[in-house]
C-alpha positions as CSV (number, residue, x, y, z in Angstrom):
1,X,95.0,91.2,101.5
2,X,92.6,94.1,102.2
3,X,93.6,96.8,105.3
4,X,91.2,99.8,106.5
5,X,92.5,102.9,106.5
6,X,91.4,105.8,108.0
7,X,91.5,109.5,106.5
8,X,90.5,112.3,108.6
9,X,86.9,110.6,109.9
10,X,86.7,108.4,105.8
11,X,87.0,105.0,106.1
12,X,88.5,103.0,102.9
13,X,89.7,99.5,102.1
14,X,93.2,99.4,100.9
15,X,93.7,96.1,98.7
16,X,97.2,95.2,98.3
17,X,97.3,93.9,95.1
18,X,101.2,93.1,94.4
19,X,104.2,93.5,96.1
20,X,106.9,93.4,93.4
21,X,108.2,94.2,91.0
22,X,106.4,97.5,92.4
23,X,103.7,97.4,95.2
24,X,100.1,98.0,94.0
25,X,97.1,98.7,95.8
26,X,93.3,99.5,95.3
27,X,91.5,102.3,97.0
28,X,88.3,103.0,96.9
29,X,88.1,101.2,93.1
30,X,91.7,102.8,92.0
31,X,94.5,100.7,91.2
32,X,97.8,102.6,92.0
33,X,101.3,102.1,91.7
34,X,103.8,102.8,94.8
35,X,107.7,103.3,94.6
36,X,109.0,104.5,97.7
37,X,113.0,106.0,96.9
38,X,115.6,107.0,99.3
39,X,115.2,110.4,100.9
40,X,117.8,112.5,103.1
41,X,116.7,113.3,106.3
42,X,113.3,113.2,107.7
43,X,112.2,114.2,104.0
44,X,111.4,111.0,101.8
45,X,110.1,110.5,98.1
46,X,107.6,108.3,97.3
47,X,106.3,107.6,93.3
48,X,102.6,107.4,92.7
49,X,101.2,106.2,89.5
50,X,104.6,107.7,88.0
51,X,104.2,111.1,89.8
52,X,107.4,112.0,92.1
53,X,105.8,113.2,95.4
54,X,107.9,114.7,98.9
55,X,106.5,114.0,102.0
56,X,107.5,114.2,105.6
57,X,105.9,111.7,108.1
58,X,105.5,111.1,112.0
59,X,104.1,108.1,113.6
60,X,102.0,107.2,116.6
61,X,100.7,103.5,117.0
62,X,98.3,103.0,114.2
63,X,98.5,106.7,113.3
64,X,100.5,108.5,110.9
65,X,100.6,112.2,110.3
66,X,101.9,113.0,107.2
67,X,102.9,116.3,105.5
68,X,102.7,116.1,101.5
69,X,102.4,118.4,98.8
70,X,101.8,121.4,101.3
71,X,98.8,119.7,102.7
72,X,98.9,117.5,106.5
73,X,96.8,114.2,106.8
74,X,96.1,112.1,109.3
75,X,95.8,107.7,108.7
76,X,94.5,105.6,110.9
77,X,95.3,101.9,110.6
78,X,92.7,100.1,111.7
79,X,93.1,97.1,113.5
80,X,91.3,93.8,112.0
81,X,90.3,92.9,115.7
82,X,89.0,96.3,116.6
83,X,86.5,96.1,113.0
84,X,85.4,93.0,114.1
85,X,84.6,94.1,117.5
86,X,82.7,97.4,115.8
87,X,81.3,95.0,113.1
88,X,79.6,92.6,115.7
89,X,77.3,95.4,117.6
90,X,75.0,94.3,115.1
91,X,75.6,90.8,114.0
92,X,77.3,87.5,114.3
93,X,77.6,87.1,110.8
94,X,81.0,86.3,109.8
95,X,80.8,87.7,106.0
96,X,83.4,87.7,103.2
97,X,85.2,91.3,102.4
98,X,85.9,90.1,98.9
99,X,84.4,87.5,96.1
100,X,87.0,84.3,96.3
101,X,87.3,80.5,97.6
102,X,87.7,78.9,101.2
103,X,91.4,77.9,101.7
104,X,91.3,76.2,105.1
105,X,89.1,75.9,108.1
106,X,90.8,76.5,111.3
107,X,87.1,76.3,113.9
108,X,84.7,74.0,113.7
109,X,81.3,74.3,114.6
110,X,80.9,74.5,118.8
111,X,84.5,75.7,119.2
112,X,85.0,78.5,122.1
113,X,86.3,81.4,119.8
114,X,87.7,84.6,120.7
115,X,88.1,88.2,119.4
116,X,90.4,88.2,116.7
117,X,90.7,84.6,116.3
118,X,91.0,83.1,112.9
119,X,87.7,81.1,112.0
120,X,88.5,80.4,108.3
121,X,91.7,81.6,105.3
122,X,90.1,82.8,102.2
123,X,91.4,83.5,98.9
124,X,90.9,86.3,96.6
125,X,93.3,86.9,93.8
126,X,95.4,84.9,95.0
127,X,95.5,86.8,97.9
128,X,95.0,85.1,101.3
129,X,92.5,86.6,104.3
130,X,91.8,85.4,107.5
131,X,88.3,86.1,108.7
132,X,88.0,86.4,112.5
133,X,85.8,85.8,115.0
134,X,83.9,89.4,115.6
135,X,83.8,88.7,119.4
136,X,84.1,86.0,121.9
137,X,82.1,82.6,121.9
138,X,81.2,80.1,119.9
139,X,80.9,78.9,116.5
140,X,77.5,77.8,115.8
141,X,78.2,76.5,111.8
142,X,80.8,77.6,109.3
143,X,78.7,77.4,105.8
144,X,81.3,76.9,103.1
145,X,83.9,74.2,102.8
146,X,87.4,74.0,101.6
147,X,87.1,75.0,97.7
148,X,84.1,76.4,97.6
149,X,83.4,79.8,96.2
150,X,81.2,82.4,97.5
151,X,80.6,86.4,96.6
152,X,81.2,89.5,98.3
153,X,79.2,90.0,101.2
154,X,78.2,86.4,102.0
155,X,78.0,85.0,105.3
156,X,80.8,82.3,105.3
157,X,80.1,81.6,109.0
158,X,77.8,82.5,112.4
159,X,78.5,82.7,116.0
160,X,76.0,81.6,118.4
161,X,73.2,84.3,119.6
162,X,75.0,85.3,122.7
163,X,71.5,85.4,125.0
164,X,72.9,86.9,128.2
């Protein structure tokens, strides 16, 4: 499952990778390893990649500010419907995030679709992604079918050219 993070104005994709026995991600082509441990207070320890690391966090919506290692950053969680919303200024491609196989259709071709709405479930590493619809209207073809493979990138799906 990829997420979008935002530091300061840097986007990045966040892949989780694993949840247990510890939880593993990949930023920006990293692999790391996360063990968050009790803390007392509003002060909290998390392990990265082995290191022991204090931080102190706050929370608004999708935003966190956190203060850690003497330094204060701001994340933004980005919201899948928002990116697709962004995404679509330019295009009604519906393109895969990561190389991987078509689990299940959920629109077919012609279907009334809106923002946010799940058009197809992908697999990646045995990781399951839904791609969504990057605005309202319809689905004019979906160009994969269950099983089949495609790269990173590819367009897995259009919407209709939206003429008014």
């Amino acid at each position: 499952m990829t997420l979008k993070l935002k530091l300061f104005d840097t986007a990045h994709d966040l892949m989780l990778k694993q949840l247990r026995p510890a939880l593993s991600v990949n930023i920006g082509g990293q692999d790391h390893s996360l063990i968050e441990q009790c803390g007392v207070g509003p002060e909290r320890r998390i392990e990265i990649d082995g290191k022991q690391i204090f931080y102190r966090q706050a929370r608004d919506g999708n935003t966190v500010y956190l203060h850690l290692e003497g330094r204060n950053w701001v994340v933004d969680f980005i919201d899948p419907r928002d990116a697709a919303q962004v995404e679509a200024a330019g295009s009604d491609a519906i393109r895969a995030p990561m190389p991987g196989a078509v689990i299940s259709i959920e629109k077919e071709p012609g279907a009334t679709v809106l923002r946010g709405e799940t058009v197809l479930t992908i697999e990646s590493m045995k990781l399951q992604t839904n791609l969504i619809a990057p605005r309202d209207g319809t689905l004019a073809t979906v160009l994969k079918t269950v099983g089949e493979t495609f790269e990173k990138g590819e367009v897995v799906a259009m919407m209709e050219t939206d003429d008014a």
